[in-house]
Residue frames relative to the residue before (quaternion, step in Angstrom):
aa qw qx qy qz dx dy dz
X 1.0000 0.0000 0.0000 0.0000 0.00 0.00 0.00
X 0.3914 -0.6757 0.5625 0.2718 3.75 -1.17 1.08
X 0.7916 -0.2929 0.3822 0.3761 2.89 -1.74 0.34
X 0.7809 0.3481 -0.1659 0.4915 3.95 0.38 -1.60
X 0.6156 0.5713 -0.4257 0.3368 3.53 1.23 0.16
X 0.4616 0.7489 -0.2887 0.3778 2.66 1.97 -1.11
X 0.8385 0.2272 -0.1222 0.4800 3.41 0.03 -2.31
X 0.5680 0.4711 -0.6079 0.2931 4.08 0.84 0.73
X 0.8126 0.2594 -0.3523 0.3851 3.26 0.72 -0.30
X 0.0774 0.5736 -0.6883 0.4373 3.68 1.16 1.70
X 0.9231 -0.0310 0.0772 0.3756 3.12 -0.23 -1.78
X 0.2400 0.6656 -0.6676 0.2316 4.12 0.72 0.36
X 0.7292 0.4466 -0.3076 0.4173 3.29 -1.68 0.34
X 0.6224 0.6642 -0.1685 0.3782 3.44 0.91 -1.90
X 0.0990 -0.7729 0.6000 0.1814 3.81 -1.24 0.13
X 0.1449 0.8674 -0.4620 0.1150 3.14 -0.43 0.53
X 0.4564 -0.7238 0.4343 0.2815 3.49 -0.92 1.56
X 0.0941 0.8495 -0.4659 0.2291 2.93 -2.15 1.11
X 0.3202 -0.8447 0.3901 0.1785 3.23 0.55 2.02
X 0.4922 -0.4811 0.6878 0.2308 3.43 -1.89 1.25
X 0.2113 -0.6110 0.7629 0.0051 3.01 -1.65 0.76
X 0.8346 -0.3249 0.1445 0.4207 3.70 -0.05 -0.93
X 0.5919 -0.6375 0.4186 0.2609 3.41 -0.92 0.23
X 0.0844 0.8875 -0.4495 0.0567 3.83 -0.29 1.40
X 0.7068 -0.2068 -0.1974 0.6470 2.52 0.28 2.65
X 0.7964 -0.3867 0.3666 0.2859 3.09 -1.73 -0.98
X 0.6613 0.4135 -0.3605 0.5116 3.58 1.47 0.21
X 0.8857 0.0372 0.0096 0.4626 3.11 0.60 -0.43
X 0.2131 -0.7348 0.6179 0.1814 3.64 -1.63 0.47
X 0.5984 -0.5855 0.5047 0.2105 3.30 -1.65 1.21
X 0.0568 -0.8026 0.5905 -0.0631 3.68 -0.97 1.04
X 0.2958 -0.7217 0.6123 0.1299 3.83 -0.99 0.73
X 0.1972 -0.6592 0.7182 0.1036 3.42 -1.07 0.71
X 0.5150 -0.6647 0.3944 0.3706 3.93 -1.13 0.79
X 0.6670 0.3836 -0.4363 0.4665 3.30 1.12 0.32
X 0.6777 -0.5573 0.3081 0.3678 3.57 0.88 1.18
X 0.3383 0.6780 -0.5781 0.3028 3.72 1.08 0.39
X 0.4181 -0.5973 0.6220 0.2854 3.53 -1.30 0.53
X 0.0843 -0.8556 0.5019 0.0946 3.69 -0.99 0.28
X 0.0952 0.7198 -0.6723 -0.1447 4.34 -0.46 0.37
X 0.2038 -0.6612 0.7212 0.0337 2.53 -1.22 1.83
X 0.5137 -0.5581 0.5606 0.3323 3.77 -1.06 0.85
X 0.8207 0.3187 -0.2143 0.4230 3.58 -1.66 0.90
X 0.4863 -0.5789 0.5655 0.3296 4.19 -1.06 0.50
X 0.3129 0.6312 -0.7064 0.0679 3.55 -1.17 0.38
X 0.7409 -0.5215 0.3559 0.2289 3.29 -1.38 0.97
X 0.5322 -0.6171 0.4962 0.2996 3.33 -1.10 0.71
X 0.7679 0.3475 -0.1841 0.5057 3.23 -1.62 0.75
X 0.5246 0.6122 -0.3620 0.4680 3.51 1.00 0.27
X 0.1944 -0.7522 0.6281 0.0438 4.18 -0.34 1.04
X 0.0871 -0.7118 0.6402 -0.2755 3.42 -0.43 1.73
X 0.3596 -0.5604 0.7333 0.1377 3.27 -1.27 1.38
X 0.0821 -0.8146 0.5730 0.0355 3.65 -0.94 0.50
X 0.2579 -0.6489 0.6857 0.2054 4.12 -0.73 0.27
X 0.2904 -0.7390 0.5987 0.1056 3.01 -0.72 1.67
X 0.0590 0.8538 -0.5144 -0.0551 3.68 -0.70 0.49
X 0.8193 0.1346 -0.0109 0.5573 3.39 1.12 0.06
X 0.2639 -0.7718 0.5237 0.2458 3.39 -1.66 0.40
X 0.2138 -0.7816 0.5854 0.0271 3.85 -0.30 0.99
X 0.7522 0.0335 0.1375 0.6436 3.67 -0.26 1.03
X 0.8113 -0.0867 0.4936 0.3011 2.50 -2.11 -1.43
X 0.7450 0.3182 -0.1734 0.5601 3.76 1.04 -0.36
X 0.5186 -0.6111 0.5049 0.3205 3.39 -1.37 0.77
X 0.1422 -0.6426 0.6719 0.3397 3.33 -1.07 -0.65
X 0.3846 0.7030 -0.5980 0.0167 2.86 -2.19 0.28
X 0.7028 -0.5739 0.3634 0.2111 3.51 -1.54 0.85
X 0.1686 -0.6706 0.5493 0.4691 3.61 -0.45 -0.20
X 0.6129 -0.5877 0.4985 0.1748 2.79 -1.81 1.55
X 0.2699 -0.7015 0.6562 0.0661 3.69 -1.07 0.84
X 0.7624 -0.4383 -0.0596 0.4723 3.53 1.28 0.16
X 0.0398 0.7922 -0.5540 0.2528 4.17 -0.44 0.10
X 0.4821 -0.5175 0.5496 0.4447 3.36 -1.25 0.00
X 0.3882 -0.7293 0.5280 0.1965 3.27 -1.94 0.38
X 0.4623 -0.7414 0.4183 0.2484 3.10 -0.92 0.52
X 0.0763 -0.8228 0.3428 0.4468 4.01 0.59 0.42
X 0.6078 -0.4983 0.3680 0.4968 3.82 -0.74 -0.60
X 0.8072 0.3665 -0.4010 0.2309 3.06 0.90 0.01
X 0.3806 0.6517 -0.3135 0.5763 2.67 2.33 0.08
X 0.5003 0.4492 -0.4437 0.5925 3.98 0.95 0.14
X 0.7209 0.5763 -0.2432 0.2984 3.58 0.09 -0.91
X 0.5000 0.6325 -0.1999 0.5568 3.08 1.56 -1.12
X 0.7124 0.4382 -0.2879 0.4665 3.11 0.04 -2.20
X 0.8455 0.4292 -0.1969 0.2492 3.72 0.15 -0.99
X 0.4735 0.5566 -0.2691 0.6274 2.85 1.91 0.24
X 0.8083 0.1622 -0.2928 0.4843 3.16 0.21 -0.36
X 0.5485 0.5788 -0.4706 0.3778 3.81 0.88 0.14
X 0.3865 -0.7653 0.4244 0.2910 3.66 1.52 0.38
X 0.3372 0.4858 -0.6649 0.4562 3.92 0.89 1.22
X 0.3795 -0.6638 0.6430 0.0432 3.11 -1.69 0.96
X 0.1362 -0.6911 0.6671 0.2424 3.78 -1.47 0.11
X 0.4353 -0.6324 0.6061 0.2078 2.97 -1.27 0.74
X 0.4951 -0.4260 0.7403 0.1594 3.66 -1.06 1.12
X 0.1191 -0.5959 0.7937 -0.0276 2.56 -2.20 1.60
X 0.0305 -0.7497 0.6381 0.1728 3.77 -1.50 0.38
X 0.5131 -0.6850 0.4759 0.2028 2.89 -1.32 0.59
């Protein structure tokens, strides 16, 4: 199992909250989860914007997903956990 198989089936299916950052292009905008997940969320919404999201996929390095319209949530720290103990790793960025 890859890495992105790993943390979809941590959290596919799953909702979980997550600030827009920026808009990349015309399909989609880049989101952060507090555990530093990358997110495509389908569609443009403004930056700085906290969005429950339905995780539905893995794209690369980034999850995808929709904002959620309703479902159970997933909390962060109850993501964190899950991903801790499901023995996927993140890879540190430097600058």
């Amino acid at each position: 199992m890859g890495e992105e198989d790993g943390i979809y089936a941590v959290v596919g299916g799953t909702t979980v909250e997550a600030i827009t950052l920026q808009t990349g292009g015309s399909e989609f905008t880049e989101a952060l989860t507090e555990n530093y997940l990358k997110v495509k969320v389908c569609g443009r919404h403004e930056a700085n914007l906290w969005m429950d999201l339905n995780i539905e996929g893995v794209d690369g390095e980034m999850l995808e997903g929709r904002p959620a319209t309703n479902g159970a949530s997933l909390s962060l720290e109850a993501l964190g956990a899950a991903l801790s103990n499901s023995g996927v790793h993140r890879t540190e960025q430097t600058n």
